[in-house]
N, C-alpha and C positions, 0 to 999 in steps of 0.2 A: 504494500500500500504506500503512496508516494505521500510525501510528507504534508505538505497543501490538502492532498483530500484529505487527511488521519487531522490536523487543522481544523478542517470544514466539519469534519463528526464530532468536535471535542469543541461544543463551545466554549468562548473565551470568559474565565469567570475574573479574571484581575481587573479589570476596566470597569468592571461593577463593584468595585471596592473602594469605598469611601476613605481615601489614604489621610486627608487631612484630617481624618478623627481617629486615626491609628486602628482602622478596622483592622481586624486579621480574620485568615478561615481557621475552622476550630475542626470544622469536618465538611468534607467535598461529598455527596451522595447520587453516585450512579445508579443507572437503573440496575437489577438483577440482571442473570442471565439467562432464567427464568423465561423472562418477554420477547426473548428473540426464538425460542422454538418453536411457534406457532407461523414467524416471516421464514424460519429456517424450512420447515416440512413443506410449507406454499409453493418454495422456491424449486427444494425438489422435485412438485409436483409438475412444477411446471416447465421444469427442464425435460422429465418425462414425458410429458406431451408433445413437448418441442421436436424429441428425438422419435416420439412416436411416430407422428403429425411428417416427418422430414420424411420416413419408408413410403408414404403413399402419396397416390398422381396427385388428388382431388383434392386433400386433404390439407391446403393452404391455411384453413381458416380455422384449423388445430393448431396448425406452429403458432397465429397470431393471438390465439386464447392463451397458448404455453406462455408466451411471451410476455402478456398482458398480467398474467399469474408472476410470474417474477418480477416484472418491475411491480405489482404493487407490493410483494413480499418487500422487494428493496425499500420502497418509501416506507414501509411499518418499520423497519430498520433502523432506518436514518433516522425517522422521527422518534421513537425509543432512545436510540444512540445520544441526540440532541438535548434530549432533557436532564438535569442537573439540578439539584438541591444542594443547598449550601447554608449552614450555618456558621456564624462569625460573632465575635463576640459585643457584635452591637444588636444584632439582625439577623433574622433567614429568609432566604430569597430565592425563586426560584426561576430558571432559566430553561425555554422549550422552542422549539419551531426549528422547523428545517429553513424554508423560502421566508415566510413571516415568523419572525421571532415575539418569543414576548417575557417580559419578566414582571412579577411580582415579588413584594415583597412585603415584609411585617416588622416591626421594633421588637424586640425578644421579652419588653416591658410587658408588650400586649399580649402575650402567650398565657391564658389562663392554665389552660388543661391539653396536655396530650394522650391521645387513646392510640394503644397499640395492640392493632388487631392481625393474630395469625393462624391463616386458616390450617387444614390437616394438609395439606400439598405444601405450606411454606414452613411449615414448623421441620417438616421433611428435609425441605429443598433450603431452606435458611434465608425465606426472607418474609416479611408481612408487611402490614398497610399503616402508615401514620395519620390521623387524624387530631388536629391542630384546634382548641375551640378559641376563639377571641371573641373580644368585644363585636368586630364587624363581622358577623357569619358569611357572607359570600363576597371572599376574595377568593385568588386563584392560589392560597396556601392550603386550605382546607384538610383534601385527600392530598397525600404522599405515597403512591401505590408502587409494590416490589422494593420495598427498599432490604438491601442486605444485610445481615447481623442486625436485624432490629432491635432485639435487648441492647447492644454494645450503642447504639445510635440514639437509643429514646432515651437511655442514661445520659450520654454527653449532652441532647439537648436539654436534660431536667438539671443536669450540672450547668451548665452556661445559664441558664436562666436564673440559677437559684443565686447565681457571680453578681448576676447582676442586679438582680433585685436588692443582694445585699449589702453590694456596694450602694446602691442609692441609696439605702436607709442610712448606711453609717454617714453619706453626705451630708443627707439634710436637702430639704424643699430649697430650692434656689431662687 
């Protein structure tokens, strides 16, 4: 994989870093690898048809289904690949889109509660779903779906948040 496209799959998360308030990441969260076996088996499927679709006269309009079947495997891909969660010790933010990108993001102040739910396949497989409650319920932080080592992840977020909380207390209202 050439350096430029492995670039293009790994959004950039530095540039979203608040450096003049001395943010730092505390934890970077890719998807599982979980979410890619469903773009992976598509793709095969449809490399199979491709090679089916190639043996016969008529049968054009299989290669372009085969075909059709792996590029969109590729886009569930990319777009999986594309998406990143990020905790830092101001904030968590989250970074998605292939062609249109988008981020959101939350103050780690506003994190009331985090539920961490993992089903009988991710307790298996090592990963489960974060849900985020705040004050504002419908931002784009809410779900945090396949994340890995969920224990080891929802610890460091309830550790960052408890930093922070406590450091504001010992401040003092400003």
């Amino acid at each position: 994989m050439s350096s430029a496209f492995a670039r293009w799959l790994d959004p950039p998360v530095g540039p979203h870093l608040m450096r003049t308030h001395d943010e730092v990441i505390v934890d970077e969260v890719r998807r599982h690898w979980f979410v890619f076996v469903r773009p992976a088996a598509q793709a095969w499927v449809g490399l199979v048809v491709m090679v089916w679709g190639g043996f016969g006269a008529q049968l054009d309009l299989v290669v372009l289904v085969g075909l059709a079947l792996v590029l969109w495997a590729a886009w569930i891909a990319a777009r999986e690949r594309r998406e990143v969660f990020v905790v830092t010790n101001l904030r968590v933010f989250r970074l998605s889109g292939v062609f249109n990108t988008r981020r959101a993001s939350m103050p780690l102040t506003r994190i009331l509660d985090v539920t961490l739910d993992k089903p009988l396949h991710g307790r298996m497989l090592g990963f489960g779903h974060l849900t985020f409650e705040s004050a504002a319920q419908e931002q784009g932080l809410r779900d945090i779906r396949y994340v890995g080592r969920p224990d080891r992840r929802e610890h460091t977020i309830q550790e960052t948040v408890a930093h922070v909380v406590h450091r504001q207390a010992v401040r003092g209202p400003r």
